[in-house]
N, C-alpha and C positions, 0 to 999 in steps of 0.2 A: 670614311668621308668626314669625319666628325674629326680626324688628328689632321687631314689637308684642309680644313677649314678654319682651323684654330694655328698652323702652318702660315697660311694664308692672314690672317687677321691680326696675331702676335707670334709675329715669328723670331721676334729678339727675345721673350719672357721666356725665364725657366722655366722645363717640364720635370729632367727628370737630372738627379745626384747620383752619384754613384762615388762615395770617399773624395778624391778631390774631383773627380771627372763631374762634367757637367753638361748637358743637350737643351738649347733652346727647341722650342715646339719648328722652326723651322726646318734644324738641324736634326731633330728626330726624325719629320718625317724624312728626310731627304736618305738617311740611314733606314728607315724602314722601305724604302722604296727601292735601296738597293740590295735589300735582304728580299725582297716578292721577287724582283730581277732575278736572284740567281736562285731560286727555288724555280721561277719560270724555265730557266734553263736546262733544268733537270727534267723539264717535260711537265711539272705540275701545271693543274689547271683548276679555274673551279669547280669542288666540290672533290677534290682531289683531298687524302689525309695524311698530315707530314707528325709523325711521333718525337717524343721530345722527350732525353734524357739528359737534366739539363738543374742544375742548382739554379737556386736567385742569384741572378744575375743580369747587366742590362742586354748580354745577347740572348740571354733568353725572352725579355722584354721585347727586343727588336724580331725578332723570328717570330713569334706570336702573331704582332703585328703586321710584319711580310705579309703571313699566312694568311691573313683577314682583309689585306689589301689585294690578295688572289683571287680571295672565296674558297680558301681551301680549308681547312678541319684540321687545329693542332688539338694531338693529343700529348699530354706531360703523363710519365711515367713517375711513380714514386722513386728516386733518387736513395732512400735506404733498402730498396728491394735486391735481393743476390736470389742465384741460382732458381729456381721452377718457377718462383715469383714473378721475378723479373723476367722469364724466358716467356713465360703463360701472358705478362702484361703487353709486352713487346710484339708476340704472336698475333695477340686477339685483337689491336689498332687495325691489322690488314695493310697497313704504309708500306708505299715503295721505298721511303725515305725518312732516315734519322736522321735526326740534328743531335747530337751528345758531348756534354763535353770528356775533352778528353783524359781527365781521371777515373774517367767511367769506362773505359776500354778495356781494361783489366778484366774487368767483371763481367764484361759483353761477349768479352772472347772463350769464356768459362760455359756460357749458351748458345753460341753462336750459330749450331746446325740449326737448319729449318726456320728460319727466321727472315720475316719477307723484303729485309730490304735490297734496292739494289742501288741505292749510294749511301753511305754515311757520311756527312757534314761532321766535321771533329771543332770545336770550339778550344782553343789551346793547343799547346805544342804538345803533338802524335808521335809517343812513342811506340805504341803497338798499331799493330793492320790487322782487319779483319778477311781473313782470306775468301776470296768470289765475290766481292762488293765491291766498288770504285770508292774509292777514301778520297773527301775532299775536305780542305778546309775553309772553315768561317768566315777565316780574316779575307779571304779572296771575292766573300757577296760585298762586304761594303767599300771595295775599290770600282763597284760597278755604276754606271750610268745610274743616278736617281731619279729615272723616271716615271712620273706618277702612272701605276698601270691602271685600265681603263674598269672601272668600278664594276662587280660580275655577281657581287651577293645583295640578297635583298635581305630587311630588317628579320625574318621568320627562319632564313637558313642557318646551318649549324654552324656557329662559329668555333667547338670546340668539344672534345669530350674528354669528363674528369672520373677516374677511377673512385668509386665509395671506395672507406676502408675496408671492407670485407671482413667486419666483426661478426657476421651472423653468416656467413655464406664466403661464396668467389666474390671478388670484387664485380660492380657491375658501371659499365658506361654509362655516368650522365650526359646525354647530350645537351649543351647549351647554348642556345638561337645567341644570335647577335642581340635581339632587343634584349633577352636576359639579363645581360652586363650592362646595358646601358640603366635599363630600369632600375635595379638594384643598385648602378652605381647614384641614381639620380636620390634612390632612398637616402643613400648613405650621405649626399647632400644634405638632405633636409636632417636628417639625424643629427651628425656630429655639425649642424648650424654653419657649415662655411660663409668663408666670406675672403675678400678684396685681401690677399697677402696673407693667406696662412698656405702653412706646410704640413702634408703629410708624412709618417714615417711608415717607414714597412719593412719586416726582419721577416715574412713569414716565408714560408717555402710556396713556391711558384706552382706545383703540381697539385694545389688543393685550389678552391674558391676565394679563400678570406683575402688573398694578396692582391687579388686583383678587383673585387669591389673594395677594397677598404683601402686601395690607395691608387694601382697603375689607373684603371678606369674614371672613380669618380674626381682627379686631379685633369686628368685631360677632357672630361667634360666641364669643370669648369677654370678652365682657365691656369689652373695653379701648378707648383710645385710637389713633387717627392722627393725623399730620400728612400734609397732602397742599401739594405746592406745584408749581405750572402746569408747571415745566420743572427741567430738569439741567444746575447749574452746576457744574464741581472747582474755584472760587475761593470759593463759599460752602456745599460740600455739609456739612461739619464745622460749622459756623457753624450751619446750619438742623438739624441736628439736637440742638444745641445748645439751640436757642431750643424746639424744640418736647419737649426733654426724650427723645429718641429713644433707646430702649435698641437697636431692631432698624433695619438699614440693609437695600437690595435693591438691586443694581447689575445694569445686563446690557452683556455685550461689552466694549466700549469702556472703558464709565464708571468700570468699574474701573482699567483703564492710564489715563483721564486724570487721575483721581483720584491713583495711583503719581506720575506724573509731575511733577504740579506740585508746585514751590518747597518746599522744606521747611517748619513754621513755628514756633515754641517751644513752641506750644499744639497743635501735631497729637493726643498724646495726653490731651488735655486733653477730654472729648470723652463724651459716656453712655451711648456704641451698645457694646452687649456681645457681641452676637452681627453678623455680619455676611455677607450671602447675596451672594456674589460669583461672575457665574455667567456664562464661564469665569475661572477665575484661572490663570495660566502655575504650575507645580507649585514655580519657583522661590522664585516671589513669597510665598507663604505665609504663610510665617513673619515673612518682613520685613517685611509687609503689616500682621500680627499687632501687629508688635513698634514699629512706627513708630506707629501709631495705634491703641493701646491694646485691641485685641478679642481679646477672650477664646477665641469661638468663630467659626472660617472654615465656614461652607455651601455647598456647591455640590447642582447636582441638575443632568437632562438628565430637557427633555419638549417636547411640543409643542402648540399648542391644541387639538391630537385626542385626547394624553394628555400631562393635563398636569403630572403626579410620576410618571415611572418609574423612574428611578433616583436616589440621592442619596447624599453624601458630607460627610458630618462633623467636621471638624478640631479637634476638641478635646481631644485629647492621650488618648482613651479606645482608640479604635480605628485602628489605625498600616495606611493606605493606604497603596499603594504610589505610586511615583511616576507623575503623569498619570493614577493609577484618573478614571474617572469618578465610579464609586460602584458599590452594589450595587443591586438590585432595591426599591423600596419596598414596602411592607406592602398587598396585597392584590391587587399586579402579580404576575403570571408573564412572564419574559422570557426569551425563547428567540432565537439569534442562527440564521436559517435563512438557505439555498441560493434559487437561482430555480426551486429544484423545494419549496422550500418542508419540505427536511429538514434536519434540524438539523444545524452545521456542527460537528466535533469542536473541544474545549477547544486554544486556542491559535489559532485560524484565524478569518480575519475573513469575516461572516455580516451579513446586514438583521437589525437592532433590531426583533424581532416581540412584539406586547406582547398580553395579556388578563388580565382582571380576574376575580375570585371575586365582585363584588359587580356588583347590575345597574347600569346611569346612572352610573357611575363613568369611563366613555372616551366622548368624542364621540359624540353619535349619529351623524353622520352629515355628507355635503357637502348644503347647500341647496340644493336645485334639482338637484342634480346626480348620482342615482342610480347611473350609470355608475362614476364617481370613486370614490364610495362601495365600490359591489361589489366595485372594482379591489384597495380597501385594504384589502379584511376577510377575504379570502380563504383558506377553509379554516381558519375560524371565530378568524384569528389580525387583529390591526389591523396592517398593516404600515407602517412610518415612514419609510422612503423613506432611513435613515441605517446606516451601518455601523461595528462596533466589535465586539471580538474580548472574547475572556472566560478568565481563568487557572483554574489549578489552584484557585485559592482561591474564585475565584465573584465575582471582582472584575471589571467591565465598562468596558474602554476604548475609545473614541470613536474612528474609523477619518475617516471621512467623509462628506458624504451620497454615496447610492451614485451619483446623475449624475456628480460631481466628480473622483471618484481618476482619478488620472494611470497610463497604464501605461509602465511605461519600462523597457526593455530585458527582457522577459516578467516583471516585477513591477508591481504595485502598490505606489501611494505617494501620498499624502494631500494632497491640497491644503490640509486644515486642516495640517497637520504642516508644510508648506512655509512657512506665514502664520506661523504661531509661529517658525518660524527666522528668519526676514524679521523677525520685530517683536525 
């Protein structure tokens, strides 16, 4: 509703880049409408789940959207997964229907018994088949009529489920409502300050959270541009935001030290990202991060695809964090740092990150398929996050560990995040 209303209102204004390609918000939707058309065709309906093996990319963008303009449930597969991984992720969606692209067929064909689909969607030129499936391809949904199809999901239904990474365990299905993404994208409004003519960038891979609040979503709520490009290099990341005119950057873990690390260049701050979401950044790095490459405004936040703005942290010379804050609570989070009895631990002492919301659809629903998990986390009507971090006199929340991880040595507690950052 929200991309045929913005469709409707500005339909010449860019939404979304893709290298030299370009889609006005009318022309997206008009492409998204005939991406829901030919999944329509396939028999999906709403509340129907179409799985997705699929890089960043803008048909992955547009197929999402189809799917949301059906009411049906995209699921993204992680794109690095081979053999049991990939077979077990593929398996437990339950989809009649892949959408993959086609350098991924290879791999698909390696798993292919027992696997529920009964059409594959191929994105690119097919050179392998999957045999007992009907193979169709992509390029064939957007020569179809762009008819807006008739609206079937409300704000509370699933718009989608994203695999954890499965560090502690099987990966488990987040499912996330439609208001989910809008809420979080509206956060990430007020966060990185938009306004009237800035651009997003986004290098991140499409099958996690961070790509799609930190750039497809909260761009099409208001109003604006992205740039999206397939992967994450630190020899051209300044370059492409360059090209695509980018005022907002979004880094995660790494990308940001690799980013640090390479080569100086005369033109580092040469550069039109104003803001930039660097999440984590070492508490050193800041300022020189700031000062070498021209940004105005450092962000950071802590969440997870269950909740995904709980806290956040601001570097803009307005409000003076302390050093390593994480952040404080976001707008419409309650954050309570509790015991394993589940009672709050006194100020100064380190507690599980228990989160809840004033607003409904605003935190995961829930693990797919997996009610147990679910129960485990919501317990005594709090979401628990499975991470630890301690909270000051001022209300400022610092990041301990996930609570599998801490080390106990010699009757203390001691952080294996805290050890990696000494180490790096």
């Amino acid at each position: 509703n929200i991309l045929r209303r913005q469709a409707e209102e500005i339909p010449d204004a860019t939404y979304m880049m893709s290298g030299e390609q370009r889609w006005s918000f009318g022309q997206f939707n008009a492409v998204a409408n005939s991406y829901a058309n030919g999944l329509r065709g396939l028999g999906l309906a709403s509340g129907d789940r179409v799985a997705m093996l699929m890089g960043t990319s803008p048909e992955c963008v547009f197929t999402s959207l189809g799917c949301s303009k059906l009411g049906a449930t995209w699921i993204p597969t992680n794109t690095d997964y081979r053999g049991p991984w990939l077979k077990s992720g593929l398996q437990d969606s339950r989809a009649r229907v892949l959408v993959a692209d086609a350098e991924m067929l290879p791999r698909l064909a390696e798993v292919a018994s027992d696997l529920p689909f009964e059409f594959i969607v191929t994105n690119g030129r097919r050179e392998v088949d999957i045999p007992g499936v009907t193979m169709i391809d992509l390029a064939e949904f957007a020569g179809l009529a762009p008819v807006e199809p008739e609206p079937s999901a409300r704000f509370c239904d699933t718009a989608a489920v994203l695999w954890t990474s499965g560090t502690t365990g099987k990966p488990k299905g987040v499912m996330q409502s439609h208001n989910v993404w809008i809420s979080a994208s509206e956060h990430a409004i007020g966060n990185f300050q938009l306004r009237e003519g800035d651009v997003l960038y986004c290098c991140l891979p499409t099958y996690n959270s961070a790509a799609w609040i930190s750039a497809v979503y909260p761009s099409l709520i208001a109003g604006i541009s992205f740039g999206l490009d397939p992967r994450f290099s630190p020899k051209t990341y300044w370059d492409r935001t360059r090209f695509y005119g980018a005022t907002h950057s979004f880094t995660l873990g790494a990308m940001t030290i690799f980013l640090w690390q390479a080569p100086p260049r005369p033109d580092d701050r040469d550069n039109p990202v104003r803001v930039a979401s660097t999440i984590p950044i070492p508490e050193a790095l800041i300022e020189p991060f700031k000062q070498r490459f021209g940004i105005e405004v450092i962000m950071q936040a802590y969440g997870q695809s269950e909740a995904l703005t709980v806290l956040r942290r601001r570097d803009d010379g307005v409000i003076k964090f302390k050093p390593n804050a994480t952040g404080v609570p976001a707008p419409g989070f309650e954050v309570r740092l509790l015991d394993d009895d589940d009672v709050e631990v006194p100020v100064g002492e380190v507690g599980q990150i228990c989160v809840r919301s004033d607003q409904p659809y605003t935190l995961s629903t829930g693990y797919f398929d997996n009610p147990e998990a679910t129960l485990a986390s919501r317990r005594n009507l709090w979401y628990h996050t499975g991470d630890l971090a301690r909270k000051d006199e001022d209300g400022q929340f610092f990041f301990f560990d996930r609570k599998a991880d801490y080390i106990r040595y010699k009757g203390r507690s001691v952080s294996s995040f805290a050890i990696e950052a000494a180490v790096n």
